[in-house]
C-alpha positions as CSV (number, residue, x, y, z in Angstrom):
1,X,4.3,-21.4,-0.4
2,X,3.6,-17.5,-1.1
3,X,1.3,-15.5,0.5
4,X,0.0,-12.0,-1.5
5,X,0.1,-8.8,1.0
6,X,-1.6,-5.9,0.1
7,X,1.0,-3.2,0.5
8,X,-0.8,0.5,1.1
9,X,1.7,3.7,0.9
10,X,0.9,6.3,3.6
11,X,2.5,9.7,3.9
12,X,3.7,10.4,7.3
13,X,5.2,13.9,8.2
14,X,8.4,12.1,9.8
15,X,9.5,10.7,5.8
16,X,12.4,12.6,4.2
17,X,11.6,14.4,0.5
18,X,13.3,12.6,-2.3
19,X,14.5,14.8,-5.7
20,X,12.0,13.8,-8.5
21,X,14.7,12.0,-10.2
22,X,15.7,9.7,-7.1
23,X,12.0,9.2,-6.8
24,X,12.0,7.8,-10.0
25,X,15.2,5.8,-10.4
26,X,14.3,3.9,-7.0
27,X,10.7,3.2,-7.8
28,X,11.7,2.0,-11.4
29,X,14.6,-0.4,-10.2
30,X,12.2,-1.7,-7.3
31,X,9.5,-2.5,-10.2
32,X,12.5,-3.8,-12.5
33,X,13.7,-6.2,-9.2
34,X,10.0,-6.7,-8.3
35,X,8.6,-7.6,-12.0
36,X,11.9,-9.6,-12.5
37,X,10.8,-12.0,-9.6
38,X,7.4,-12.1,-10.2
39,X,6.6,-10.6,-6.9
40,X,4.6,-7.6,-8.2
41,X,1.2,-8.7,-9.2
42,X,-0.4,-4.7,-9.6
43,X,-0.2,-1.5,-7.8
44,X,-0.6,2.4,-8.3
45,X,-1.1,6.0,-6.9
46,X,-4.6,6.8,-5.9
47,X,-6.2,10.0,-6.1
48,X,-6.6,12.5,-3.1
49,X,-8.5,12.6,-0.2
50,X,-11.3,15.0,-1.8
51,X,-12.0,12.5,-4.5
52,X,-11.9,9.7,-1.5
53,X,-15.0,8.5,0.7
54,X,-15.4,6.3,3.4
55,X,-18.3,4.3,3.8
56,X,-20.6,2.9,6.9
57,X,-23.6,1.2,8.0
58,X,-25.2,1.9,11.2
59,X,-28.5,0.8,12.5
60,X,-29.3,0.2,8.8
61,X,-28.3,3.7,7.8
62,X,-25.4,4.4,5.4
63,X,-23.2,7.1,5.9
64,X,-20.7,8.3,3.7
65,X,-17.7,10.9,4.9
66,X,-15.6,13.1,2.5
67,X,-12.5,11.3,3.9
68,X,-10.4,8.2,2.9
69,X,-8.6,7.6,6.5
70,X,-11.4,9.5,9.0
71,X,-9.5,10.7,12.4
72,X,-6.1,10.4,10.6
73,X,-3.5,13.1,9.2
74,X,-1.8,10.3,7.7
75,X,-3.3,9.4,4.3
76,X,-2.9,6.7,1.7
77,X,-1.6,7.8,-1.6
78,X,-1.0,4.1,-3.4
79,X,-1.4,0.2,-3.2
80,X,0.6,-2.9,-4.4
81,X,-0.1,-6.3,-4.4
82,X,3.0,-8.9,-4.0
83,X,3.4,-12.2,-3.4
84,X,6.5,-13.3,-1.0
85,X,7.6,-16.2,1.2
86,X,7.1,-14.6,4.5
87,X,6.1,-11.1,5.9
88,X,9.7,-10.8,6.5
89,X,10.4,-11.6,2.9
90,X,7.4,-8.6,2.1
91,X,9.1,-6.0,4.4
92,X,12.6,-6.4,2.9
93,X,11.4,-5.7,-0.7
94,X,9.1,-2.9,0.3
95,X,11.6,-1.4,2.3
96,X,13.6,-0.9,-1.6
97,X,10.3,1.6,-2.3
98,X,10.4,5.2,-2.3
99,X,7.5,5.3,-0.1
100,X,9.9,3.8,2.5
101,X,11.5,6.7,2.6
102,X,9.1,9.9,2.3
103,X,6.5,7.9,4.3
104,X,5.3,4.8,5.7
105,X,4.5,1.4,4.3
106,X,1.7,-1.2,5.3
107,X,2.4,-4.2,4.7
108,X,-1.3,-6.8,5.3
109,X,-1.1,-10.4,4.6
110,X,-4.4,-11.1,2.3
111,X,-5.6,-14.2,3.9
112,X,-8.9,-16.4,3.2
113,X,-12.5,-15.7,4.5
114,X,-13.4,-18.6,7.5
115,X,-15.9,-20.0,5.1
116,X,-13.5,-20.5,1.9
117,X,-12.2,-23.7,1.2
118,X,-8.7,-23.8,-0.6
C-alpha cells in the first residue's frame, strides 16, 4: 500500500548554494526518476513571503498576518505531493532533491480525517 506525503521545501541558512545548472540537472533527473515511477503526483515553487498570509480565528475574530511561517526565519519556497511505500521510502527519494541540499525538506504523511471512511 502507498501512502501520499506532502513534501514542503524550506530554506534554512545551514544548506549549501548550488550553481544554477546543478540546480537544474538534479531537479530534472529527480522529476525524470520520480515521474518514471509514478511517485510524483504535483509540486512547484510558491511565491514569497510578501505575497503569503497566514490566517486565524480567535474568539470569533479573524486575523490575517503578512507572513507565511509567523515566528520563523525559515520559509517555504515549494511543495510536492508523492506517493511511497513508507516514510523511509519518502525520505530516500526526497533526499535526490536539490532542496536537500540548499535547505531543508518536510516530509508529512497525508493521512485521513477521524470521520472518513475508506
Amino acid at each position: 500500500m502507498t501512502t501520499r506525503y506532502l513534501i514542503l521545501h524550506l530554506t534554512d541558512s545551514t544548506g549549501t548554494s548550488l550553481p544554477g545548472e546543478e540546480d537544474r540537472r538534479l531537479l530534472e533527473r529527480w522529476a525524470t526518476d520520480g515521474d518514471a515511477a509514478g511517485r510524483l503526483l504535483d509540486g512547484g515553487p510558491v511565491g514569497p513571503a510578501a505575497q503569503s498570509c497566514a490566517v486565524t480565528v480567535r474568539g470569533g475574530e479573524t486575523r490575517i498576518e503578512p507572513s507565511a511561517v509567523p515566528g520563523s526565519s525559515e520559509r517555504v519556497v515549494g511543495f510536492d505531493v508523492i506517493t511511497a511505500a513508507s516514510l523511509d521510502e519518502a525520505a530516500q527519494y526526497m533526499a535526490g532533491h536539490p532542496t536537500a541540499i540548499q535547505g531543508r525538506i518536510l516530509v508529512l504523511p497525508i493521512v485521513r480525517l477521524p470521520w472518513e471512511t475508506e
